[in-house]
Each structure stands twice: as structure tokens, then as C-alpha cells.
C-alpha positions in Angstrom: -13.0 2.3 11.0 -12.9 -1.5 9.1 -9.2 -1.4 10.4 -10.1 -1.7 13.9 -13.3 -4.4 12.7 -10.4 -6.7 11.2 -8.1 -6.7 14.4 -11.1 -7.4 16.6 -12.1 -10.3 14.2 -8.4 -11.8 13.9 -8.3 -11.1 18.2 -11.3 -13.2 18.3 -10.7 -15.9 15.8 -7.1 -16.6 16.8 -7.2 -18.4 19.3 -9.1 -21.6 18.2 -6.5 -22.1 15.6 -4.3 -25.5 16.7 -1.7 -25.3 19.1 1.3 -27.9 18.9 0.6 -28.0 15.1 4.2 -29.9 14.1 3.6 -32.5 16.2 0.3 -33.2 15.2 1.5 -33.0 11.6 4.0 -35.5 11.9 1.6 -37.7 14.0 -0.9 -37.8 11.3 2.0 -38.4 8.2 2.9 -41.6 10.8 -0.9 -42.5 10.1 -1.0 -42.5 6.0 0.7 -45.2 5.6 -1.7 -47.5 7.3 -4.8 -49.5 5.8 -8.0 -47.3 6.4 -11.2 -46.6 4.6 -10.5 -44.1 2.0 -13.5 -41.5 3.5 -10.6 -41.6 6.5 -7.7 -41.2 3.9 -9.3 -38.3 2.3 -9.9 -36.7 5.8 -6.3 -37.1 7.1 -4.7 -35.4 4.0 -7.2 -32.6 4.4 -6.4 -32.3 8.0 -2.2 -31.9 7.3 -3.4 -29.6 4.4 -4.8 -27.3 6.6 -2.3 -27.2 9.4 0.3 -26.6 6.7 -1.4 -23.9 5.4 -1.6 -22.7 8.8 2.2 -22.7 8.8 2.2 -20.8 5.5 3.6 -23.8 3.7 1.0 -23.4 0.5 3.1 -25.6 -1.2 2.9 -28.8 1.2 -0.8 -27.7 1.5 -1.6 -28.0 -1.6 -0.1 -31.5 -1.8 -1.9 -33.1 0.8 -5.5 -31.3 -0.9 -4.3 -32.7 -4.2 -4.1 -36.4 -2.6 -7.3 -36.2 -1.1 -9.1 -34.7 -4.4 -8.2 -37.8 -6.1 -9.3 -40.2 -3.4 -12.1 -38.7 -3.2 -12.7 -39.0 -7.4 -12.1 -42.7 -7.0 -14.6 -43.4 -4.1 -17.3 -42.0 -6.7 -18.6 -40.5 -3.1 -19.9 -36.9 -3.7 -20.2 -36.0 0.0 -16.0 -36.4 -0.1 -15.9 -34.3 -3.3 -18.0 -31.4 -1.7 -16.0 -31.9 1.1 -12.7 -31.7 -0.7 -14.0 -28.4 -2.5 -14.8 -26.7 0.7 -10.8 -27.1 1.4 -10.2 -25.7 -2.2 -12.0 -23.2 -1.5 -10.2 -22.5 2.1 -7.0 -22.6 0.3 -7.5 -20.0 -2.0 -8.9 -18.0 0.6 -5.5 -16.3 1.7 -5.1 -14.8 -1.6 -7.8 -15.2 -3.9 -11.4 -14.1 -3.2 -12.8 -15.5 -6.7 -11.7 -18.9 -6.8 -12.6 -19.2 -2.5 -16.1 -18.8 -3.5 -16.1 -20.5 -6.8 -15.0 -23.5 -4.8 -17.6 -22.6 -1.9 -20.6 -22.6 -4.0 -19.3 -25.7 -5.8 -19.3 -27.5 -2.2 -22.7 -26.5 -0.6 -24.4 -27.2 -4.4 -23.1 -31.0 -4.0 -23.5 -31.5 0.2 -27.2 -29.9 0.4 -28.3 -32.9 -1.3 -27.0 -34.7 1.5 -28.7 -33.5 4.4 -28.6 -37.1 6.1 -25.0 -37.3 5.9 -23.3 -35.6 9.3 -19.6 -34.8 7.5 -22.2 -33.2 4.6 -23.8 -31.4 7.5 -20.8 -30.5 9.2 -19.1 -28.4 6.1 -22.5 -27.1 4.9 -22.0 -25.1 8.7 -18.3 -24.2 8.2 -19.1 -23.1 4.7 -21.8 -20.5 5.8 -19.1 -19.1 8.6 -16.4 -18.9 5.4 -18.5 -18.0 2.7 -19.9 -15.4 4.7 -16.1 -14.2 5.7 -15.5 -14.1 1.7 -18.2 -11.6 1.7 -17.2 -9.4 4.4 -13.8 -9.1 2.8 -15.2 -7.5 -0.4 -16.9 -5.0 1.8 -20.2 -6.9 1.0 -21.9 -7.0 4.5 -25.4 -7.2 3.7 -24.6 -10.7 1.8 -22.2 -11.4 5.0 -25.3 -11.2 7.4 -27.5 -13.8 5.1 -24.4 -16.8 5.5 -23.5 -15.5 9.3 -27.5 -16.1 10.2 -27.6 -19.5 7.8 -24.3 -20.7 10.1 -25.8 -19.9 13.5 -28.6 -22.0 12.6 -26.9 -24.6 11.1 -24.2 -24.9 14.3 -27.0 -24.7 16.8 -28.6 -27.6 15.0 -25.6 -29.7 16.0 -24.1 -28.1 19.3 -26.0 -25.2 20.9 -22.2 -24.5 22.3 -19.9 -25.0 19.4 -17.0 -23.5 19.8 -17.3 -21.5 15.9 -20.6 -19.9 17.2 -18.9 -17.3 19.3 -16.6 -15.9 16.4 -20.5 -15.8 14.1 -21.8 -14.2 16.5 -18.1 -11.1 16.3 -18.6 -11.6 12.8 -22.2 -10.6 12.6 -21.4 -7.9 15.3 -18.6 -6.4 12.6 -21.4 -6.5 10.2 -24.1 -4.5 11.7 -21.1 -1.8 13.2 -19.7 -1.5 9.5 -23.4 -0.7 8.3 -23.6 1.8 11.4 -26.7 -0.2 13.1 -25.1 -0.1 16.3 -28.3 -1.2 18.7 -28.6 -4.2 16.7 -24.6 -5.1 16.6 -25.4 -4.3 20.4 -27.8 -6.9 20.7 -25.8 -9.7 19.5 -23.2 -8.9 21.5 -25.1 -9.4 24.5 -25.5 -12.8 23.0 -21.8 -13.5 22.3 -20.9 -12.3 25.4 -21.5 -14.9 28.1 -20.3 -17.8 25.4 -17.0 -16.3 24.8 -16.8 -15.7 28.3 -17.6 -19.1 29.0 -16.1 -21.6 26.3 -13.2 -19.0 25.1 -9.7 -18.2 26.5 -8.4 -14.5 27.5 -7.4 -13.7 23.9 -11.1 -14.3 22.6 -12.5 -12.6 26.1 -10.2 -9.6 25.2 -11.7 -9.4 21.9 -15.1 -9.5 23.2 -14.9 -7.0 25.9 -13.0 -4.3 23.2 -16.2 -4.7 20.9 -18.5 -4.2 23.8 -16.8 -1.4 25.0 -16.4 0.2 21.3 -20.2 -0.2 20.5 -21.2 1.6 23.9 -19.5 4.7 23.6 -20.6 5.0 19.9 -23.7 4.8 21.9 -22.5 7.5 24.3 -22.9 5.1 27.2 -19.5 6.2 28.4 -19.4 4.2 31.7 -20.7 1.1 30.9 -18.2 1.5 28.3 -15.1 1.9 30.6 -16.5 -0.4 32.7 -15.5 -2.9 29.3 -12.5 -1.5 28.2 -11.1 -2.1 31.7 -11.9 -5.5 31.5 -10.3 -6.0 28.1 -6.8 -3.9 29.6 -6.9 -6.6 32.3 -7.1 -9.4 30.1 -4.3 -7.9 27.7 -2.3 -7.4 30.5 -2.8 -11.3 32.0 -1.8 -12.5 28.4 2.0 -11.5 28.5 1.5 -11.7 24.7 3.0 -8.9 22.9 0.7 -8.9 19.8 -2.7 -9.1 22.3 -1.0 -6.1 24.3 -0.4 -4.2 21.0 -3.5 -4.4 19.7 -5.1 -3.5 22.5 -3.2 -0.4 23.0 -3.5 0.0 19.4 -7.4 0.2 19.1 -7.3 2.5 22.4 -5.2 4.8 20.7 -7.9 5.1 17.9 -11.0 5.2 20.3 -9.4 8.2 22.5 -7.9 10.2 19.1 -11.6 9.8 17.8 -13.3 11.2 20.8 -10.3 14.1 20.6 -8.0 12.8 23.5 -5.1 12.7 21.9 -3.0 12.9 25.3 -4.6 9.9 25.9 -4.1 8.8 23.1 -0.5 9.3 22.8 0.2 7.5 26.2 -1.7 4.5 24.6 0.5 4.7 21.7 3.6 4.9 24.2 3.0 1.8 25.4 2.1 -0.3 22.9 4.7 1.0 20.7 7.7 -1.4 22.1 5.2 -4.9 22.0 4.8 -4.5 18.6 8.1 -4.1 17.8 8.9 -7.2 19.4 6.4 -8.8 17.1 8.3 -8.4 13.8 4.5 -8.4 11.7 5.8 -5.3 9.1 2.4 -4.7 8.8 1.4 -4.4 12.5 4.7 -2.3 12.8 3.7 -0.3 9.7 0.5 0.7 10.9 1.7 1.6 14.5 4.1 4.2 13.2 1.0 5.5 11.5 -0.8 6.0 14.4 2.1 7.3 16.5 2.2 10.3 13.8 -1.1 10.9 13.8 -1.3 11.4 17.8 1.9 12.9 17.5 0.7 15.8 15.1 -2.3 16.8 16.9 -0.1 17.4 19.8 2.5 19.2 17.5 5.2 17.0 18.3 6.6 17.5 14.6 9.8 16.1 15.2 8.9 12.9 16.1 5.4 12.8 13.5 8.7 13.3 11.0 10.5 10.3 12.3 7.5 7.8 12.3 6.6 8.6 9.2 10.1 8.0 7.5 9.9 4.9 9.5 6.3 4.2 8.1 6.8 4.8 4.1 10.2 2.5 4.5 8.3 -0.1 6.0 5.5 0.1 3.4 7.8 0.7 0.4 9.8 -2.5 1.2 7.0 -4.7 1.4 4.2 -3.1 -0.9 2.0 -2.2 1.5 -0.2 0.2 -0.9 -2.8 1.2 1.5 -0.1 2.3 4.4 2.0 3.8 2.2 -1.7 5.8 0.8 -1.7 6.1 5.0 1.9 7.8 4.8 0.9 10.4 2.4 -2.4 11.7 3.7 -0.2 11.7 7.3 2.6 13.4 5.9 0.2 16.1 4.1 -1.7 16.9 7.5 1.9 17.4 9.3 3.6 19.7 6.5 0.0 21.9 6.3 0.0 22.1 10.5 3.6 23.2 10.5 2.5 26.0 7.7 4.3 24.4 4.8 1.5 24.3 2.1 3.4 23.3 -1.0 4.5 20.2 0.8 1.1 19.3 1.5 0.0 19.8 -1.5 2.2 17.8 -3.6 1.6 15.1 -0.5 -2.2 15.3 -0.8 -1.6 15.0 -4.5 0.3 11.4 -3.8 -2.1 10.7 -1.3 -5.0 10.9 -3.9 -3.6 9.1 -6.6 -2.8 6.0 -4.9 -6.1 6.5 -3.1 -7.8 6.5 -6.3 -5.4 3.4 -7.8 -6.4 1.7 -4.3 -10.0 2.3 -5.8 -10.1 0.7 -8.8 -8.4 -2.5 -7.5 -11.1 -2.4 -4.6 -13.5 -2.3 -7.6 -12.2 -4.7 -9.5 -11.5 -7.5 -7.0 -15.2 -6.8 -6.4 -16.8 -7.1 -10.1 -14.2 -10.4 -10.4 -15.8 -12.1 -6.7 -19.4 -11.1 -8.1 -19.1 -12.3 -11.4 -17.6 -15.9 -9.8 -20.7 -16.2 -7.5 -22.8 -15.6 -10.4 -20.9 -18.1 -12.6 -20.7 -20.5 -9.9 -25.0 -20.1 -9.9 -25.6 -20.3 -13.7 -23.5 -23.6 -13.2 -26.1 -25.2 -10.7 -28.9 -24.1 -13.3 -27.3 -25.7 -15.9 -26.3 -28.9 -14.2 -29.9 -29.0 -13.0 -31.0 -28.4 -16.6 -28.5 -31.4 -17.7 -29.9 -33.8 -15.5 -33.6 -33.1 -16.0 -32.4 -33.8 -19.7 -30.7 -36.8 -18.7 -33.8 -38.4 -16.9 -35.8 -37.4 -20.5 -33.4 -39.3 -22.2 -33.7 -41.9 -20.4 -37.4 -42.4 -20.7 -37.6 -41.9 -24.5 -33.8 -43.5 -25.9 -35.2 -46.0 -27.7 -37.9 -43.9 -29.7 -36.1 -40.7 -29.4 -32.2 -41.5 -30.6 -32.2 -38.5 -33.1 -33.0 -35.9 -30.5 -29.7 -37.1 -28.5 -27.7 -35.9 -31.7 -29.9 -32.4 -31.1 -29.5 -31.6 -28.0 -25.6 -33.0 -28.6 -25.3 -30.1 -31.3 -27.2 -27.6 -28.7 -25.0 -28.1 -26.5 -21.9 -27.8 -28.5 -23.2 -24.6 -30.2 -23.9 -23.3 -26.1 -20.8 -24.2 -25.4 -19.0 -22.4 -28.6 -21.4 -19.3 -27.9 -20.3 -19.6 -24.5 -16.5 -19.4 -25.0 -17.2 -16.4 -27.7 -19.2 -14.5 -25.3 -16.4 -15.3 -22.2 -13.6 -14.2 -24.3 -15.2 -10.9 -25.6 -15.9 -10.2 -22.4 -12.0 -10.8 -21.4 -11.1 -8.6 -23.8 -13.2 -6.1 -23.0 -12.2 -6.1 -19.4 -8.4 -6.5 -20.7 -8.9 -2.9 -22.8 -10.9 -1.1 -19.8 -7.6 -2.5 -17.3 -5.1 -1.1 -19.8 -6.5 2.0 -20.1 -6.8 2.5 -16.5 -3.5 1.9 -16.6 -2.7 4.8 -18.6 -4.9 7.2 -17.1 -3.0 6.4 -14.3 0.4 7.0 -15.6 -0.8 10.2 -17.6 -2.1 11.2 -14.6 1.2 10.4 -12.2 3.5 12.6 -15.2 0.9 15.6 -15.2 1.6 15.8 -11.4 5.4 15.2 -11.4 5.2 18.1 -14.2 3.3 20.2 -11.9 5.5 20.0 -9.1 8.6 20.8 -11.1 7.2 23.7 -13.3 6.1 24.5 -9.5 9.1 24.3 -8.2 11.0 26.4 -10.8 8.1 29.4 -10.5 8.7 29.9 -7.0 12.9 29.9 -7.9 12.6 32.4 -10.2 10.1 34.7 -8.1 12.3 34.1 -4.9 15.1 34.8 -7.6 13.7 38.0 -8.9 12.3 39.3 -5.5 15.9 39.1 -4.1 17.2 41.0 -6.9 15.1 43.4 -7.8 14.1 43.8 -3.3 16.8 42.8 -1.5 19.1 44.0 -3.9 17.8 47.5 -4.5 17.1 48.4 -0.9 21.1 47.6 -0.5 22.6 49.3 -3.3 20.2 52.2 -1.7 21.8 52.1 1.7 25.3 51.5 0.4 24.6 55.1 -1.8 23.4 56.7 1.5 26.6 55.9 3.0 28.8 56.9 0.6 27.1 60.3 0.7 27.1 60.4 4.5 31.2 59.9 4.3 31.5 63.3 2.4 29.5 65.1 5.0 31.0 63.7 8.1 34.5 64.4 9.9 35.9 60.8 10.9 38.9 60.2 13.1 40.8 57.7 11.5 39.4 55.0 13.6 35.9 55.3 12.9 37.4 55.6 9.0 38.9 52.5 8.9 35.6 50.9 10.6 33.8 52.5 8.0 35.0 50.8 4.9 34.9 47.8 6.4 31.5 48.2 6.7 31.6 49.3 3.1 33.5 45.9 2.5 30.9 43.7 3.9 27.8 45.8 2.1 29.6 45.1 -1.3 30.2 41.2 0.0 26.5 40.7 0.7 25.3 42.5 -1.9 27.8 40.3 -4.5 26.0 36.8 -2.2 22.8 38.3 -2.9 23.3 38.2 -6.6 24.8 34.9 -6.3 22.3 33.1 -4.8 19.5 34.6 -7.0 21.3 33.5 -10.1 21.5 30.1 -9.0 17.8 30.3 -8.2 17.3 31.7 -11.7 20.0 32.0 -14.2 19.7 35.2 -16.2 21.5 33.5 -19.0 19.4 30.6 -19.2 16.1 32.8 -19.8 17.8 35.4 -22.0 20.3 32.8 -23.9 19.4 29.8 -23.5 20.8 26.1 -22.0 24.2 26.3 -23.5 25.4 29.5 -22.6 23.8 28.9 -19.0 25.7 25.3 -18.1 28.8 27.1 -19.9 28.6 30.1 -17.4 28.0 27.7 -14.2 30.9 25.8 -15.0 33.1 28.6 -15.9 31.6 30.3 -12.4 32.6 26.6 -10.6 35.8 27.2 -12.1 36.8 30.6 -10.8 35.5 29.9 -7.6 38.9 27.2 -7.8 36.6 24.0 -5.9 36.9 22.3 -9.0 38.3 22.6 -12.5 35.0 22.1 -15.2 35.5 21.1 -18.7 32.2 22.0 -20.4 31.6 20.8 -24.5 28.5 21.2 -26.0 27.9 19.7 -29.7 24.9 19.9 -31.7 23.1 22.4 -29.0 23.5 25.8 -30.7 20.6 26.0 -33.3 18.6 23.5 -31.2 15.1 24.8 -29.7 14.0 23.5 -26.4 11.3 24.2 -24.2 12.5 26.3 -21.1 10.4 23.6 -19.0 12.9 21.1 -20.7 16.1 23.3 -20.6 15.3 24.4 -17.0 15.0 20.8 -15.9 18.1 19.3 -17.9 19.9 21.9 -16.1 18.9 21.5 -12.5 20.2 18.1 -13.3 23.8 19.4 -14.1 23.8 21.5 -11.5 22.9 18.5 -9.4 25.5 16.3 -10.2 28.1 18.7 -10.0 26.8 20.0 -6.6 27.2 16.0 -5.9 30.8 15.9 -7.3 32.1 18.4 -4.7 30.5 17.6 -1.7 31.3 14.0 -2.2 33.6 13.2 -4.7 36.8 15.0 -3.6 37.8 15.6 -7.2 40.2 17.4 -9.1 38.6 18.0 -12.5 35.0 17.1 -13.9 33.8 16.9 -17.9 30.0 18.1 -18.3 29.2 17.1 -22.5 25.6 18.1 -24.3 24.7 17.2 -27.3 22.3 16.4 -29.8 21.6 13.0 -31.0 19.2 11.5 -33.9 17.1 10.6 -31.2 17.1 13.7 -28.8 19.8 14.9 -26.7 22.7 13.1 -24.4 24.3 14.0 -21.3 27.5 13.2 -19.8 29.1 14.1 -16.5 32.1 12.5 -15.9 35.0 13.4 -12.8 38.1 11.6 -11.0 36.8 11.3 -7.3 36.9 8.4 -6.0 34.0 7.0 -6.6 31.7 4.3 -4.9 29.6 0.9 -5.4 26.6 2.1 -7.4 24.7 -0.9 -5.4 24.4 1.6 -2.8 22.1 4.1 -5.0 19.4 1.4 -4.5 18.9 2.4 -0.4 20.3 5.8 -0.6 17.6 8.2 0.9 19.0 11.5 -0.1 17.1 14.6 -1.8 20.0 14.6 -4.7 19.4 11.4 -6.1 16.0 11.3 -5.5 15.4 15.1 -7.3 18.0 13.4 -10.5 16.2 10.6 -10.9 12.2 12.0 -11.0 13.7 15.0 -13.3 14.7 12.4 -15.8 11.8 10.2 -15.2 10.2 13.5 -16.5 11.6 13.7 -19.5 10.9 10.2 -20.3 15.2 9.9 -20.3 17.4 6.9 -19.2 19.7 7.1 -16.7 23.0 4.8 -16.2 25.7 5.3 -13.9 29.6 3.7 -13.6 31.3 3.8 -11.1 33.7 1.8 -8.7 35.4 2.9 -5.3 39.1 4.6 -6.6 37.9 5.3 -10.5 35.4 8.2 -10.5 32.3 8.6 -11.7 30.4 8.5 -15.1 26.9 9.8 -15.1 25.0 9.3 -19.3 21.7 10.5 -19.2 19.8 10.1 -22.7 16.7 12.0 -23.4 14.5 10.4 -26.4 12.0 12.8 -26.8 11.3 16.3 -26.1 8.2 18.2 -25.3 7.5 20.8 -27.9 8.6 24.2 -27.4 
């Protein structure tokens, strides 16, 4: 449910940022040039920062900041330090949590001091709204709530209609929803309502009216509820905007599927689905396809569940989105398991729950790390406090007291020495827990790809033997029943010639039977071994005239391999020479095994004709895709040459095996 708390927050918030920001940009850079008091220098340089930022040009942001740090260092003039440190801290606050409220902390420890200063005032309010934000986005909404109340008060104090107090007031609404106090999140609502209303545009009214009508139906007061919601459709609709519309079709979509309309649901999904296309935000997109397969699912609309979710994974695979692409796979698990395909959900579930669990431990560590900076940033203040009572000591008593200055000098070095010991054990420490999370995780990521394959290859060989030893028996048993029916039955010579055809096609289907379950299972491969297996496919490839096989094998007689590892090196031959027929339009191939000093090499090799490798990187197909996890497997390296008119050269070198 956070999801739809964020796009009610970013609905609210968005539309105080600046409009018309270039102009005001270049208007200001006019302005530096000209003589003014330096509090005025620092304040233009912060103002370009920030509109920069909100351009997403961090790098031109963090010039202008830089600029007015160092004015600010020369004035001597703390309130434009603190000042300068709450911008820090807004900087860092697209991307890291840690150093936002490092730099947060810093600024209100310097501008409460100055409570008779109106610029000091003026942050120590916008820090309360931020600082509070940093909070919420570590999940932290009980420490939210204390900064949310502290910036009410502190805005009210100035303007009892600032313009910021109507997004406190959404903020502390997300708060109380998140920890399920709905009356109370209620309440301030009631409160936020008739500002927003009042001072805000449709966006922000939008906003206000979805988180109204959201909190009453949690409540079960259904009609007042609608009564909202159709406010907020109205407003969406006199925006024209396609990201307002989206969103608000969007969160629809998840109010009706949680109440169990998921007709209604999927005509809100329907329409919102083209406005964010238009918007181009991947991650807006991303999570809309998500939604359209979840809808789409519970109304067993497979097909186009399928095709969203396709859509979905490329979207998130392209740009990283780790928790869509967690989204993807719990989606994709819920659609094979309706449809009756239970081994796909499985090994879907199993992705699902170890990114899930790798989403986990960064959530938990981006929490310890913005925990342990508050609590840095507080031991700081003690200890500047504790400097400066020092100082004023010193001050009193130099003259008698000059070798106590060297003491405390050495205290303080040896803190400072104990400090840095104590900080970098802990770094360590925290370095060995990460890296062996890191390895739990890829332990954990091969024992599952060696599940699904040893999977995989148990179902083959039961389908395998269940065809031969069923299918194949109750055949050979009706083709014996009408070979004794012939001898007791006068034909015409008609119905004779219509019986061995039938005959004909009994011995054909019985001969495909076979086929198919020896390439399921191989009976070679389990009674011989991987040589004489690959030798027999390729000499069966042969005979069947698509395509002359040349197969050598060096090394590989005496050698024992597990039958995971044989069965899986030759699903991978099989692969590629699957690959070389249906693609390749070749004349001859070379398959080589053989055993190196370091394990064992394979080579595949034809003279099709070819294609730009560069195209493996997009290519979506089940071949490539079942090649490259089966060597990733075996801990192997794979390289393949190739150019359009020359073939193709597949080398595929296993280092180590797993014990027989």
C-alpha cells in the first residue's frame, strides 16, 4: 500500500515546484555579476542550485551550492552556513538518505541558536518538513510524525496559510494511514482539506480528494467515499495532464482490485493505460503494466497478463528497476499457477523470493546506514557542546592553567585516534557481514538454477520413460492384436491394402514414439555415458540427411562425470545443433569434447551463414537463454564468433566439475 502513499504525496507536492524555471535561471545568472551584500550572493547561488537540481542538472547544482558554501565561510556568519547545509542536505536528498540528514542535523544544530534571525527561522521550518520526508523514506514514520508536528508549528508561527502547510498536513496523513490509524489520518485530513482547497491548484485538490476518498472506504464509509473520488475524477479530467489522469486511474485501479472489483478495475486500467504511455516515466510505465496483469489475471485474460508482463520485466531489466522486476515475478507466478502450470510458478515464486529477500537486506541496510548518521550527527553536537564548555574553562584559567591545555590536547588526540580505530573496525566489520551476504546470495541463486535443471531433466526422463514403457507397450499390443486378427479374417483386396497401411502408420508412430522419448532421455547417455550419447545424436542428425555432423571426442573416454554435469553439457549440444538447423542453413557442422588440464572444452562449429553476435545481447529466445544459464551452471565461459556469410564458432570451457 506505500506505493499508492508516494503517488498521493508526489500528486500533492508537485505542483508548488517553480514554473518557468529557465527563465528564472538565466534572470538570476544576469544578477551575480552585480555588487550586493554577500548574505544576498549566497542566497542567489542557492536559489539557481535548486532550480538546477530541479532540472536534474546535479552537476550545475552543485556548482552554484559550492559558490555559496564558500561565501558563506568568508562572511564568518553562521546563520548562512546553516543555511548553506540545509541545501547540502536537499541535494543529497535525491540519492543519498545518510548524507541528507547528516547535513540536516548539522543545519538546525547551528540555526536554533538563532531564533531571532528570520532566514534562521525560515530553514529551521523547511528543515522539519525535509527532515521529516528523510524519515518517511526509510519507512520510519513514527520519527516522520515528531518533524511533521515540529513543522506545522513552526510555519504557523510565521504564516497561519503557508503554502508548505498543506503538503505537512498529506505528509502526516501518509503517516498515520502507513501505521493503520485511519481516524486519526482522518482527522487531519479534515484539516488539510479546506486549505488545499483554498490556496492549491487542481493537481494538489486532486490529490487531496483521492486521500479522502481512500481513507473513508478503509473506513467502510462507502458513499461519502464516492462522493470524493468523484470529485478527484473531475479534477483529473479538468487537468488535461496525462501524468494527473494516470495516476488517478492508476490508484482507482488499486482501490477497486482491493475491494474485489476487478471489472472495475480493469476498465480503470483501460483508460489510464494510453496517458501514461504518453508520459515516457519507465517507471510509471513499468508499474502500469504491472497492474494491467494483475487485473487481467483475476479476470483470466491470460493472453494479455502474458503480454504486459513481457512488457513489464523489459522495462524493469533495462533500467534496474529491482522492485518491479520483484513485481514481475510474483505476477508472473500467480498467472502460470491460475492457468494450472505449477512448475512455472514455482521456479517464478522462487525468483520472486530471492530478489524479495536481496530487496530486504538493502532496505535494511540503507536503514542501519541513515540511523547510524543521525546518531553520528548527535554525538557531534555533544561533543561540540563539550568543546566549547572546555573552551570557556580555558579561558578563565590560561594563565594559571597552561599545562592542562597540553592535557586535554593529548585527550583529544588519543579520542580522536580511539575514534578512527573504533570507526574503521566497525567498517570492516560491516564490509565482511556485506560480503558474506553477498555470497549467501549467490550460493543461494546457483542452488536454485541447480534445482530447476535437475528438475527439469526428472520430469524428461519420467515423460521419457512413461512414453516408452505406456505409450509404447499399449501400441506394440494393438499392432499384435492386428496382426492376429489378419489371419482370422477374409479381406477383399481393398480392405487388404487399407489394412497395411494402417499397419504402416502403427509401425511409423510407434518408431516417433521412441524418437521422441530418446531425445527426452537418451538411453545411451544413462547406460554409456556422454561420449557415446553426443556420438549417437550426431550420427542419428546425420542419417536423418538435415545436416552432415562431424563429432571428435579426445580425452573423454576414461573421464568420470556426474550425470547432472553430462546431462547438462549435452542439452547444450543438442541446443546448438537444434540452433544450427533451424537457423543456420548449413551444410556440415563439427561438435569436439575434450578434456583439458583445467576441465573439459567444447566446440561447435558449422558453415551457415552466420550473424552479428551484437544481436545475442536483445535476443529474447528460450535457446539462448536455456545455453547460457546451463553454462552459468557449471561455472563455464562462453564465447562466440561469428560474422554474417562465415558461420558460426561456439567454445564453451568448463573449469570445474562437480564431483560425481
Amino acid at each position: 500500500m506505500r506505493v499508492i502513499i508516494h503517488i498521493i504525496v508526489w500528486t500533492v507536492c508537485l505542483p508548488y515546484l517553480s514554473a518557468g524555471q529557465t527563465s528564472r535561471i538565466d534572470s538570476l545568472r544576469k544578477e551575480l555579476p552585480k555588487s550586493k551584500p554577500d548574505s544576498i550572493k549566497v542566497h542567489d547561488r542557492i536559489r539557481i542550485s535548486w532550480y538546477l537540481m530541479d532540472r536534474n542538472d546535479s552537476a550545475a547544482a552543485w556548482k552554484y551550492g559550492k559558490e555559496a558554501d564558500s561565501i558563506a565561510d568568508k562572511t564568518k556568519n553562521p546563520v548562512l552556513k546553516g543555511i548553506v547545509y540545509e541545501h547540502f542536505g536537499f541535494l543529497y536528498s535525491r540519492g543519498d538518505s545518510k548524507k541528507a540528514i547528516t547535513y540536516f542535523l548539522q543545519a538546525e544544530n547551528i540555526l536554533k541558536e538563532y531564533p531571532e534571525s528570520p532566514a534562521a527561522v525560515r530553514s529551521m521550518a523547511s528543515l522539519a518538513l525535509n527532515t521529516g520526508y528523510e524519515h518517511m523514506k526509510v519507512s520510519d514514520d513514527v520519527g516522520a510524525l515528531d518533524y511533521f508536528f515540529a513543522g506545522i508549528k513552526r510555519y504557523e508561527a510565521m504564516d497561519s496559510n503557508h503554502f508548505n502547510l498543506p503538503i505537512l498536513y498529506t505528509n502526516i496523513i501518509n503517516s498515520y494511514y502507513n501505521l493503520g490509524k485511519f481516524e486519526t489520518a482522518l482527522s487531519y485530513c479534515a484539516k488539510a482539506y479546506p486549505k488545499i482547497m483554498t490556496m492549491g491548484n487542481n493537481a494538489s485538490r486532486m490529490g487531496i480528494c483521492l486521500n479522502y476518498g481512500r481513507l473513508l472506504r478503509k473506513l467502510n464509509r462507502r458513499k461519502e467515499s464516492d462522493y470524493y473520488f468523484e470529485r478527484g475524477r473531475a479534477l483529473a479530467d479538468s487537468l488535461q495532464d496525462d501524468f494527473y489522469l494516470a495516476k488517478y486511474y492508476q490508484l482507482m485501479t488499486m482501490f477497486s482490485h482491493e475491494e474485489g472489483d476487478d471489472v472495475q478495475a480493469y476498465s480503470y486500467i483501460q483508460a489510464g493505460l494510453p496517458h501514461i504511455e504518453k508520459t515516457g516515466f519507465a517507471a510509471d510505465i513499468t508499474s502500469y503494466y504491472n497492474w494491467v496483469a494483475t487485473v487481467s489475471t483475476a479476470l483470466k485474460k491470460y493472453g494479455m497478463a502474458g503480454d504486459y508482463l513481457d512488457k513489464a520485466y523489459a522495462l524493469a531489466k533495462e533500467n534496474d528497476f529491482l522492485l518491479m522486476k520483484k513485481d514481475v515475478f510474483g505476477n508472473r507466478a500467480e498467472l502460470e499457477k491460475s492457468q494450472g502450470h505449477y512448475q512455472a510458478a514455482v521456479s517464478y515464486l522462487d525468483s520472486f523470493g530471492l530478489l524479495r529477500d536481496s530487496l530486504l537486506h538493502l532496505e535494511n541496510a540503507d536503514r542501519i546506514e541513515f540511523l547510524d548518521a543521525r546518531y553520528q550527527a548527535e554525538k557531534k553536537e555533544v561533543q561540540i557542546g563539550q568543546l566549547q564548555a572546555e573552551k570557556e574553562v580555558q579561558k578563565l584559567n590560561l594563565q594559571r592553567k597552561n599545562i592542562w591545555n597540553y592535557i586535554l590536547a593529548g585527550a583529544a588526540l588519543l579520542l580522536a585516534v580511539i575514534s578512527f580505530l573504533v570507526f574503521r573496525n566497525f567498517r570492516q566489520r560491516q564490509l565482511l557481514q556485506q560480503q558474506r551476504i553477498q555470497e549467501l546470495e549467490t550460493q543461494q541463486q546457483l542452488l536454485a538454477t541447480e534445482a530447476v535443471l535437475k528438475g527439469e531433466e526428472q520430469e524428461r526422463t519420467r515423460l521419457a520413460k512413461d512414453l516408452h514403457d505406456g505409450l509404447g507397450g499399449m501400441l506394440s499390443g494393438i499392432k499384435y492384436s492386428f496382426q492376429t486378427m489378419k489371419g482370422n479374417l477374409i479381406m477383399t483386396p481393398e480392405n487388404q491394402q487399407a489394412f497395411e497401411r494402417s499397419m504402416d502408420m502403427l509401425d511409423s508412430s510407434i518408431r516417433e514414439m521412441r524418437r521422441v522419448a530418446h531425445n527426452m532421455m537418451p538411453e545411451a547417455l544413462v547406460k554409456f555415458g556422454l561420449t557415446t550419447a553426443i556420438r549417437d545424436f550426431c550420427e542419428e542428425i546425420n542419417r536423418s540427411g538435415a545436416l552432415q555432423v562431424s563429432y571428435q571426442s579426445i580425452g573423454m573416454e576414461k573421464e568420470q562425470i556426474s550425470q547432472t554435469t553430462a546431462i547438462t553439457i549435452y542439452r547444450i549440444v543438442q541446443e546448438l545443433l537444434n540452433n544450427t538447423m533451424k537457423h543456420a542453413a548449413a551444410r556440415t557442422a563439427i561438435v569436439q569434447l575434450s578434456k583439458t588440464g583445467r576441465g573439459i572444452s567444447i566446440t561447435v562449429e558449422d558453415d551457415g551463414k552466420g550473424f552479428d553476435t551484437a544481436l545475442l545481447k536483445g535476443a529474447r529466445g528460450i535457446g539462448w537463454s536455456n545455453i547460457q544459464s546451463r553454462v552459468e551452471y557449471l561455472k563455464g565461459r562462453l564465447d562466440i564468433q561469428s560474422e554474417p556469410g562465415k558461420g558460426v564458432s561456439v567454445h564453451i570451457d568448463i573449469d570445474e566439475q562437480p564431483a560425481p
